[in-house]
Structure formats: structure tokens, C-alpha cells
C-alpha positions in Angstrom: 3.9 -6.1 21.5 4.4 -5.7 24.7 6.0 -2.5 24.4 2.9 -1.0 22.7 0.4 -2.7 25.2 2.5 -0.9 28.5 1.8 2.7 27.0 -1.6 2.2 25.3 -3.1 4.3 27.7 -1.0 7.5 27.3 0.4 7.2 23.6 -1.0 9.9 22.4 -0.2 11.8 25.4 3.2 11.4 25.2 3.3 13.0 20.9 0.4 16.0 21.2 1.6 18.2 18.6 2.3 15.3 16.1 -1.7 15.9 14.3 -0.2 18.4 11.9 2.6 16.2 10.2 0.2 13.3 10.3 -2.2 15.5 7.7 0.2 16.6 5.6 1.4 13.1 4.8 -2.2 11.9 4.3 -3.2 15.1 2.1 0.7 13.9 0.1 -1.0 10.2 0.1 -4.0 11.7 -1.2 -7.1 9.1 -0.4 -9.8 10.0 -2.3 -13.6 10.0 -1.5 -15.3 6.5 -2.0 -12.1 4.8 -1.9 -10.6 2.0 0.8 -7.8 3.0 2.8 -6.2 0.7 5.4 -4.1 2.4 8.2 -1.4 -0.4 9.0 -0.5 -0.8 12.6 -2.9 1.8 13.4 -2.2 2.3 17.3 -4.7 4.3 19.0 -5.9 5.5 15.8 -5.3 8.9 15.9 -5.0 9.2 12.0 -8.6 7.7 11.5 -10.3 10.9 11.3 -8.4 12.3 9.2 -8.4 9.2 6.7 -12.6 9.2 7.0 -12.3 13.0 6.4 -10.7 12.2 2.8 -12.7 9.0 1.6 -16.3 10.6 3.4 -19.3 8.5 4.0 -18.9 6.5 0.9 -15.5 5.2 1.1 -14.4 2.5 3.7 -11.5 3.2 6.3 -10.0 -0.4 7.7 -7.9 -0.4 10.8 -5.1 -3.3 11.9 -2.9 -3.2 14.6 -1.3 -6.5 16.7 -1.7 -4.7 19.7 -5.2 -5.1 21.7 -4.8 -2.5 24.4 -4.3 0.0 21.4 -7.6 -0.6 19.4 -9.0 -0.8 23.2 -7.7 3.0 23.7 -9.5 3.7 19.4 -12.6 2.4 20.2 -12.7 4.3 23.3 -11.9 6.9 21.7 -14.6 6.2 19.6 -12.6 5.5 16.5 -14.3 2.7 16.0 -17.3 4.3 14.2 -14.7 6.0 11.6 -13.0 2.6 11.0 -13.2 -1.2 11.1 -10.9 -1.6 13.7 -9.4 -5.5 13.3 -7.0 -7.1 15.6 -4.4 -8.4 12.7 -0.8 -9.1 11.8 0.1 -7.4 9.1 1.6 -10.5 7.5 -1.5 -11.8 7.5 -4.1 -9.2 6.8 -8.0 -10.5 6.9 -8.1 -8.6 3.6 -8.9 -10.2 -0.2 -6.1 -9.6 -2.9 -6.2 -5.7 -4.4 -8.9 -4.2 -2.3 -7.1 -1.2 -0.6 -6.8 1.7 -2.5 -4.3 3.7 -0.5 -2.3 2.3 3.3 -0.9 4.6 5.8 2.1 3.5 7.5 2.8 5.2 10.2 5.9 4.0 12.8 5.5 0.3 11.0 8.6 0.0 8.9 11.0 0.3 12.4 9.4 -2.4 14.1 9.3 -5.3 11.7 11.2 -8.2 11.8 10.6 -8.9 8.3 9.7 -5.5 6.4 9.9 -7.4 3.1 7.3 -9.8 3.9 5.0 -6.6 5.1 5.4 -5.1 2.1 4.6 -7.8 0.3 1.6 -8.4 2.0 0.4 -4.9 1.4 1.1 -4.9 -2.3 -1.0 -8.1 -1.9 -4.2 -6.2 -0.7 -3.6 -3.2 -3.0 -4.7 -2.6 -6.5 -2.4 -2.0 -8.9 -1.7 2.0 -8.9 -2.3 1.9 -5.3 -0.5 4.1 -3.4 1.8 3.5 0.1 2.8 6.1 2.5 5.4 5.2 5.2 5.0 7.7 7.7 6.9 9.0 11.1 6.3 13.0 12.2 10.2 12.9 13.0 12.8 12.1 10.5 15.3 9.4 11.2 18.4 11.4 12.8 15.8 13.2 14.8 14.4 10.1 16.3 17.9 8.6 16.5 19.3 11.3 18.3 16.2 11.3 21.2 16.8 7.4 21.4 20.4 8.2 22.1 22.4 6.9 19.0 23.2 7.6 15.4 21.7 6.3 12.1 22.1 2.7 11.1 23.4 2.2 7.6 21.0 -1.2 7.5 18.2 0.7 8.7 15.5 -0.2 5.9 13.9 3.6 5.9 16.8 4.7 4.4 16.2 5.5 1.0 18.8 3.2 -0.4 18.0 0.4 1.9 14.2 1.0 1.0 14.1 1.4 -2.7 15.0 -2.5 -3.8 12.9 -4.0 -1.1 9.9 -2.3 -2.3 10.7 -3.1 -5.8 11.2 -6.9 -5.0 7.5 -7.0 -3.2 5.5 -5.0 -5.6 6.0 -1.8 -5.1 7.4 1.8 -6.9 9.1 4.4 -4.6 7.5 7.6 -6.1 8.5 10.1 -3.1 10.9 9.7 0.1 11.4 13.3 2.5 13.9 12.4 5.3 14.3 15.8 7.0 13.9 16.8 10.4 10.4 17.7 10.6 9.2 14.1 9.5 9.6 10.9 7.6 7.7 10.3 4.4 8.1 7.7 2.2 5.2 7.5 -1.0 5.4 4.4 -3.4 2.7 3.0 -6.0 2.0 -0.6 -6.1 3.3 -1.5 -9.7 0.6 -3.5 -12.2 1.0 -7.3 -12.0 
């Protein structure tokens, strides 16, 4: 948490041209108006317009993050009138069972200690034929290579790592792009 709380103040600074990639994978996730979408580990916030954008005035747009200095820097941004913005874990989501229709994901999976348990926690808050978008606007060898090593085979974005843990917590992996202009994974959450 720490890490996150340091560079609040200037994350979005430090990724300006990142607003492109972060629509495309909300138009692919595809949030529609008068639904409930929940960004998870929502930072600054920066995708919150775009998610009120696709639900409109009718539809409800819930924000967690862990970290307080970045829902300081949304709701100084005033993000906080597009979205509830809730100081959470994302193990433990103030949320009732299958209220979410749709979560973005964006830069969660890689900083989880448990991603399984995650998961499972947002199956738990989405309807069934809910939909999941794991989202980064680089792919994996890209951010590898600016961090300064290679890819992990037990990284859990990878595809094969990815595909059995969402099927053990409730989920269906319906989409997965892996290139070099971003990450996307889309899965479903599967009927009880």
C-alpha cells in the first residue's frame, strides 16, 4: 500500500496517454446503461468517467481501492460525484452477493497476494452472466521489459495460469489479448 500511497499525487501524471486503451477495454466490457459496475482497485479513478458515460444517470458506478491517498486524489478530482468511492479490500467488498453487473480490473491481478481469493470475491458480488475485465494499457512483456526483467511462467495473467483459477472461483474466460499495446482479459461469472 504503501507504494500506491508515495505516488498518489502524480499517478496519473506519470501514464497520460493511457485514456485511449482504458476505453477500448470498457467499450470490449460493455457496461450497459442502468446497470452497476464496480471498478476494483480503482486508484485515482481515472476510468470513472468513462464507466458513468456507459451506465448514465440511471445506473450506479461503485469505486474500491485499499489505498486512501488515491481516492483522496478521485474525489479531488471530483470523481467522487461519478462514483461511490469506498475505502475497501477487495477480499472483503462492502457489497451484497450478485449486485455488480460488470467490474473493471485495472493493474489488480499483479498486486495480489491471493488472486484466487479476489476472484472469488468478485464472482461473489456479481450476478450470474456478469462480466470481468482484467485490464493493464501495456501487455505483459511490455511492462516486463520497462521493469527490467522477463515474463514469469507463474505469473497468473498468463492465459494458462489464469484460465483454471477463474474457473475454480466462479468465473468463464471468454476473451484474453496479450499484445503489446495492452492487456485484456474478459470472463463471465458462470450461473450458480
Amino acid at each position: 500500500m504503501e507504494f500506491f500511497a508515495s505516488r498518489a499525487a502524480t499517478w496519473e501524471d506519470r501514464f497520460p496517454d493511457d485514456g485511449p486503451a482504458f476505453a477500448a477495454a470498457i467499450a470490449e466490457l460493455a457496461p450497459a446503461p442502468g446497470q452497476t459496475v464496480l471498478d476494483a482497485g480503482a486508484g485515482t479513478g481515472r476510468a470513472l468517467p468513462l464507466l458513468r458515460q456507459a451506465v448514465g444517470g440511471s445506473g450506479h458506478v461503485v469505486a474500491v481501492d485499499l489505498t486512501p491517498e488515491m481516492l483522496r486524489v478521485a474525489a479531488g478530482k471530483g470523481r467522487g460525484e461519478q462514483a461511490a468511492l469506498l475505502l475497501a479490500d477487495a477480499l472483503r467488498l462492502p457489497l451484497r452477493a450478485g449486485c455488480v453487473d460488470a467490474i473493471l480490473a485495472a493493474g489488480l491481478l499483479s498486486h495480489l497476494l491471493d488472486p484466487a481469493a479476489v476472484l472469488a470475491e468478485l464472482a461473489r458480488v456479481t450476478r450470474p452472466g456478469g462480466r470481468l475485465a482484467m485490464f493493464h494499457p501495456v501487455g505483459r512483456a511490455a511492462l516486463a521489459a520497462r521493469r527490467g526483467h522477463g515474463l514469469r511462467a507463474d505469473d497468473i495473467r498468463a492465459e494458462p495460469n489464469l484460465r483454471p483459477v477463474l474457473e475454480r472461483t466462479g468465473w468463464s474466460l471468454t476473451g484474453f489479448d496479450d499484445g503489446a499495446g495492452r492487456y485484456l482479459a474478459l470472463a463471465t461469472r458462470k450461473n450458480c
